[in-house]
N, C-alpha and C positions, 0 to 999 in steps of 0.2 A: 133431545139426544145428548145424553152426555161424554159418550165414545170419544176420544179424541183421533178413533179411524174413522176413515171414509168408509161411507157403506153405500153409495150410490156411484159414486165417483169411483175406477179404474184407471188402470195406467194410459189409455184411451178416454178417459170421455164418462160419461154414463151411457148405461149399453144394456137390452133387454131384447124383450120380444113385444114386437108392437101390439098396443091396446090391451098388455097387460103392466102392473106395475114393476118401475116407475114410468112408462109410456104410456098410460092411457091421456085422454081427453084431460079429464083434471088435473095428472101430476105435471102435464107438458107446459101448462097456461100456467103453474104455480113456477116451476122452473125458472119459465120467463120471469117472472114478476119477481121472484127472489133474485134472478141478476139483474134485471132493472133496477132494484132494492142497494144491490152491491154496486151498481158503477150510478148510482144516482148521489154518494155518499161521497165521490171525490167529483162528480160533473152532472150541475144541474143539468144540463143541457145534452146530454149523451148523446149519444148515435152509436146503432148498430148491424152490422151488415149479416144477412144472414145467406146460406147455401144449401144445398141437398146433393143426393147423390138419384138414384132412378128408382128406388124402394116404388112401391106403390102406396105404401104408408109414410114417404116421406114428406107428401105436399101435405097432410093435416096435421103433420108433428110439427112442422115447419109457420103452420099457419097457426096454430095453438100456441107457441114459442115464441111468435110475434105478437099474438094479441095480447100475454102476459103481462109482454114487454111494451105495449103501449098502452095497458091498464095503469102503468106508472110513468105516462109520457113521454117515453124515451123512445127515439127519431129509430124508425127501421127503415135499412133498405136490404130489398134480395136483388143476390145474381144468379136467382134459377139455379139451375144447374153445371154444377162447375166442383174442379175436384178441391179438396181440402186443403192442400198448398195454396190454390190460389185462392181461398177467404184468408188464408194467413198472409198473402202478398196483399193482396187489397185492403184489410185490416189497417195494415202498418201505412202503405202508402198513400192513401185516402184518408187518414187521419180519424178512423173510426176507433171508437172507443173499447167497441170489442167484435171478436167474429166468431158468426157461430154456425157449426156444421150436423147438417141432419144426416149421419152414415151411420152402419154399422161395419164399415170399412169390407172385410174379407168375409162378415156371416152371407149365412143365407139368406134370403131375402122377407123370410117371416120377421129376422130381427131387425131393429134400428138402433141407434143411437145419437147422442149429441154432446158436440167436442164444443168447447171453448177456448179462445182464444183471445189475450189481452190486447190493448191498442196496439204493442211491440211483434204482435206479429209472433209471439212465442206462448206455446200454452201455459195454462195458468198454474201457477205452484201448489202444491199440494195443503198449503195452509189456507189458502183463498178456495181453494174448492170445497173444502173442508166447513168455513164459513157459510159458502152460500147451500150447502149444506143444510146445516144445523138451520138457514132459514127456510128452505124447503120442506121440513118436517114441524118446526112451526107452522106453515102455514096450514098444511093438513091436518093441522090439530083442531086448526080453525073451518070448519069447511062450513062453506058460505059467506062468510065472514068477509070474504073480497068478491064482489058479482065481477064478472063479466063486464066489460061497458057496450053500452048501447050501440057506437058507431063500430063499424070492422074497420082496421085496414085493409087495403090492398092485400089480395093474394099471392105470395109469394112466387105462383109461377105464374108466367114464365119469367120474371124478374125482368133484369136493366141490361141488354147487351152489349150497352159501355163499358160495364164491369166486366166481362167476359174478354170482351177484344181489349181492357188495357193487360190483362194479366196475359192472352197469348202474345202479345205484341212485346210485354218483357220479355218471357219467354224467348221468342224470336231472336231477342238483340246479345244474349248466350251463348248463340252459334255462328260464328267468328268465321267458321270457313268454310267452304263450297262443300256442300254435301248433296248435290245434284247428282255425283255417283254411285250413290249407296242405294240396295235394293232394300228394302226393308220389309216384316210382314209384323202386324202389329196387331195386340188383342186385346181387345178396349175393354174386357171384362163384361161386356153388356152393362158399364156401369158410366162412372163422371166421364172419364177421358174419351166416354165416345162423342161428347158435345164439345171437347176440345181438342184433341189429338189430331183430328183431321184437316181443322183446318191453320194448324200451328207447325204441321209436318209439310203442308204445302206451299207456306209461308217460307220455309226454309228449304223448299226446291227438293225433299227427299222424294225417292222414288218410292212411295209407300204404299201397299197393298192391305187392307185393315178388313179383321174379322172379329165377331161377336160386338158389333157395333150397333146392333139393333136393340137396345133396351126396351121391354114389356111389364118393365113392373116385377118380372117374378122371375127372371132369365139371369139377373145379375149374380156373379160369381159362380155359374150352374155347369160346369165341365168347363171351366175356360179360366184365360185369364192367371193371377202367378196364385192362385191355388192350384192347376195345373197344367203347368209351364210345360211340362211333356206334349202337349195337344199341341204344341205350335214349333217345338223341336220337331216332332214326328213329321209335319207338315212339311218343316224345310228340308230333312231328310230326304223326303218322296218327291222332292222338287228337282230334282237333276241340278242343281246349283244356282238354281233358279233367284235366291236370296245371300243377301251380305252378313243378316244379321233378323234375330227374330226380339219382339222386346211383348214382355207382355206386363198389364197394369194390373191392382188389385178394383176391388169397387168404388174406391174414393182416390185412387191413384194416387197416393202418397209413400207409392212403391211399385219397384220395377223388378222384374227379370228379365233376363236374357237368352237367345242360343246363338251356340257360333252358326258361321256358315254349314258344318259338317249333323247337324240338330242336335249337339249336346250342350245339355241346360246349364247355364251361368249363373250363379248366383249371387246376390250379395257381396259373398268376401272376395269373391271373384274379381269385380265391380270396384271393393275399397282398393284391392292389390292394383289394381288397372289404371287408378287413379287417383293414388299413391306415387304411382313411381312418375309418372305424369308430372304431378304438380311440384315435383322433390327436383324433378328433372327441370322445370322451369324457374326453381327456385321462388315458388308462393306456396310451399308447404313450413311454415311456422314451427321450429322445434325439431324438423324431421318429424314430428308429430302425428300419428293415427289413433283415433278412438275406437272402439269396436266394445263387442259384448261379450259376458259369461259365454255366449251360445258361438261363437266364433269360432273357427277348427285352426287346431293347431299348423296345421302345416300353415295357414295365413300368416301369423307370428313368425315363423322359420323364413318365409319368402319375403318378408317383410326386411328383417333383420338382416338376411342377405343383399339389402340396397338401398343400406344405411339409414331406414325406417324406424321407429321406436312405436310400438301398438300398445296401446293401453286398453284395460276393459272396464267399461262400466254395467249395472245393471238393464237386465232386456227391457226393453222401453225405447223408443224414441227421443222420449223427454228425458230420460237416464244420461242418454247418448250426448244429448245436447248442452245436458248443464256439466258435463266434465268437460265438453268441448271449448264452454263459455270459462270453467276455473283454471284450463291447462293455457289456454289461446288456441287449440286446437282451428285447423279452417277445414280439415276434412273426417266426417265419422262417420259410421254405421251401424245396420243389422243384416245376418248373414238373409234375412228375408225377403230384403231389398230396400228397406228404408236408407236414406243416403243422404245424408246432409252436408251441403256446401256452403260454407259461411266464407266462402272470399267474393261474396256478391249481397245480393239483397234477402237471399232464403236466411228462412227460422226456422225450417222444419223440412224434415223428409218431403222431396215432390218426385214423382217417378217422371214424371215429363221431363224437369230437368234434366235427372239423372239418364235417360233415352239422348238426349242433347251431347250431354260431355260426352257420353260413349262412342256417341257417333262423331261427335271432333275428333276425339283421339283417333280413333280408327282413319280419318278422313286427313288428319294431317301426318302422321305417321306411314298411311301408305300402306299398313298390314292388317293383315285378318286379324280377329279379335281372337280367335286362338291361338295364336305365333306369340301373343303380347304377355301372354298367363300362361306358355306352355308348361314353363315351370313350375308352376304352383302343385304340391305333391300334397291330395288332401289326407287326411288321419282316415279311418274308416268311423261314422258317426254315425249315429242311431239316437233317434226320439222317441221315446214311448209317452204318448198319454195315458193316466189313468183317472177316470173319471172319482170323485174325492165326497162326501156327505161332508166333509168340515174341514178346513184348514188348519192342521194342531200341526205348530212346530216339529218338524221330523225329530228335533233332540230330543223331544219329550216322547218322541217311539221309542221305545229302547231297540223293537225290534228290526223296524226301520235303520234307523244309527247304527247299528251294527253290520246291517249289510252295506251300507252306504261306507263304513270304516273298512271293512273286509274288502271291498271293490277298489278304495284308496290305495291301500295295502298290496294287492295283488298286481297293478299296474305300475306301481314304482318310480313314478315320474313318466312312465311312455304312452300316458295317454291322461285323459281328465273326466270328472265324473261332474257334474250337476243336477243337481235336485232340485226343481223349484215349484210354488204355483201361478199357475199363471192367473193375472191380474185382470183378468176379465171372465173369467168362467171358473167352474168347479172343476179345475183337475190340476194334477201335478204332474208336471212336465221331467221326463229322466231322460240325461243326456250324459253319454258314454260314447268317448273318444278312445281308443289301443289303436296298438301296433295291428291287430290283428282282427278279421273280424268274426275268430270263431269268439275270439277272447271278448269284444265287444257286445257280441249277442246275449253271452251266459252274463256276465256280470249287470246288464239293460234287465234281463229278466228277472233275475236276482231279486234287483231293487223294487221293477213294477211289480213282482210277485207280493214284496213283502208289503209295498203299498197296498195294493186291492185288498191284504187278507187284515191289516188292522184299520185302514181308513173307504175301503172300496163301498161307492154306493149301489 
């Protein structure tokens, strides 16, 4: 491969549909063995901790990913199943040399994926991914060229339940104050958080009521969950007040949503605003300092700046998020999707259990509803269009694209914002249009995905 782009790698991970490429049986075992290859080059002696989420295809990706990795002797352990923050807490704090996660995080459940994580507990930079890379297409040049070895390890599930109870047990030691009053209703995605959420919210004495907890392999992310967060709004609505606060996970729970008591959905910047002022208010916010992204609404910025806050944006990612947070000193960033990263503790990464935690302190030491705290927050009217995309050509080099995209600039004049992006995981390009208004929002969204579908649409 001579590309100096990643073509496996995503701003996520590598990420497919299982049992086709790069997830079948053989590219999952070369995987393995090309990062065994990479951390055997600074530590003979490696170790690597691995996790899954509830796929049905995750225990042989998992177990293929391990055998790789100890076709070049490097030490595996699994903690089963567990969400993605916590191999990135166990990672760092167990002293393993890397951690690796079998999710496709938010797809559906035909797909999977596999996230890497350095011994730091922080994903890996785009130039080491990039590396082990170009050795992964090595190796299928070679095929057969590395057998199998005779012995298996151990099966990754159901893993080590030590690793599980050290990561809720951090967890735990987060929530500083009595949240034995809060009703909660909570939606585990059918995915990781339902192996841990239950018993890390009991730990901390929340009164919590948890749905779509039953994972089947094929139920994860399936009408539930912060794909859609309306299904547990709707719930606490129809509840006569029955609940304090609704929190839902995606499938590898390295993100959160929310509803207030009254079932309207919280999102993300909702979330940063909430705990922004929180931490500005306690003085451990660094800078007056917020990170956020391209995709954040404007009214967040405005609400921010009204309480001596400064928001910065990086690009959509996680990792985006994290490495301005690491060049600014930032301690608090996000995505308006729910990713939320807390760096005045031990997190490296977006964990939506966390972020379910500080919300419910704030709420719990404060004394008020979590809509009393955001009432202010005045969002822009915002609109996402997917269009699905046959290739990723620079929109500059559309002329007719760039035109409308200029024309859309033009017309809004500073009272709203336009982005164009693709997204880093699949074939489409994402149009996001912020106005004053939302007939003005609508025509100008369509505009752009028109002009997309008609020169790049597959």
């Amino acid at each position: 491969m001579t590309s100096q782009h990643r073509q496996l790698f995503g701003t996520d991970g590598i990420r497919g549909v299982a049992g086709e490429f790069p997830l079948t049986p053989e590219s999952t075992f070369l995987i393995g063995r090309a990062l065994g290859h990479d951390l055997l080059r600074t530590n003979p002696k490696a170790r690597v901790l691995i996790g899954m989420d509830t796929r049905e295809s995750s225990r042989w990706i998992a177990d293929r990913v391990t055998l790789g990795l100890a076709s070049c002797k490097v030490e595996v352990h699994s903690a089963g199943v567990i969400t993605t923050p916590g191999i990135a807490y166990l990672a760092r704090s167990r002293k393993f040399d890397a951690g690796v996660v079998i999710s496709a995080s938010h797809n559906p459940w035909m797909d999977n994926g596999i996230k890497i994580f350095s011994g730091d507990g922080f994903k890996l930079p785009d130039a080491r991914e990039l590396a082990i890379e170009q050795e992964i297409f090595s190796l299928l040049e070679k095929p057969g060229a590395y057998p199998e070895p005779a012995s298996k390890p151990e099966p990754t599930l159901p893993g080590e339940h030590s690793l599980r109870s050290a990561y809720i047990e951090w967890l735990a030691k987060s929530a500083s104050t009595d949240l034995s009053k809060l009703r909660v209703l909570v939606d585990c995605a059918n995915g990781a958080a339902a192996a841990e959420a239950p018993e890390l919210f009991r730990s901390c004495g929340v009164q919590a009521t948890f749905t779509h907890a039953l994972p089947d392999g094929k139920n994860i992310n399936q009408d539930c969950g912060a794909l859609h967060p309306t299904a547990v709004a709707k719930q606490i609505a129809e509840s006569n007040g029955a609940f304090d606060l609704g929190v839902t996970f995606d499938g590898d729970a390295d993100r959160a949503l929310f509803s207030d008591a009254a079932g309207r959905v919280v999102n993300g910047d909702s979330v940063l605003l909430l705990c922004a002022r929180d931490m500005h208010a306690r003085g451990v916010l660094p800078g007056a300092t917020v990170v956020a992204t391209t995709m954040s609404n404007m009214g967040l910025e405005i609400a921010l700046s009204r309480s001596g806050i400064r928001m910065l944006r990086a690009n959509v990612g996680d990792k985006y998020v994290l490495e301005e947070m690491m060049k600014t000193g930032a301690t608090l960033g996000g995505e308006q999707s729910g990713h939320i990263i807390f760096r005045d503790g031990d997190a490296t990464t977006g964990d939506g259990l966390l972020t379910a935690l500080r919300v419910m302190d704030i709420m719990a030491r404060s004394g008020r509803p979590l809509a009393e705290s955001i009432a202010d927050f005045k969002v822009f009217p915002q609109r996402i269009q997917n269009v699905r995309v046959r290739e990723k050509v620079p929109f500059v080099q559309v002329p007719e694209i760039a035109r409308e995209i200029e024309s859309a600039q033009r017309q809004l004049d500073g009272n709203g914002r336009v982005v164009v992006r693709y997204s880093g995981t699949e074939a489409l390009a994402r149009v996001m249009v912020e106005a004053d208004s939302e007939e003005k929002m609508n025509a100008l969204t369509d505009g752009i995905a028109d002009a997309i579908k008609a020169a790049l649409g597959k």
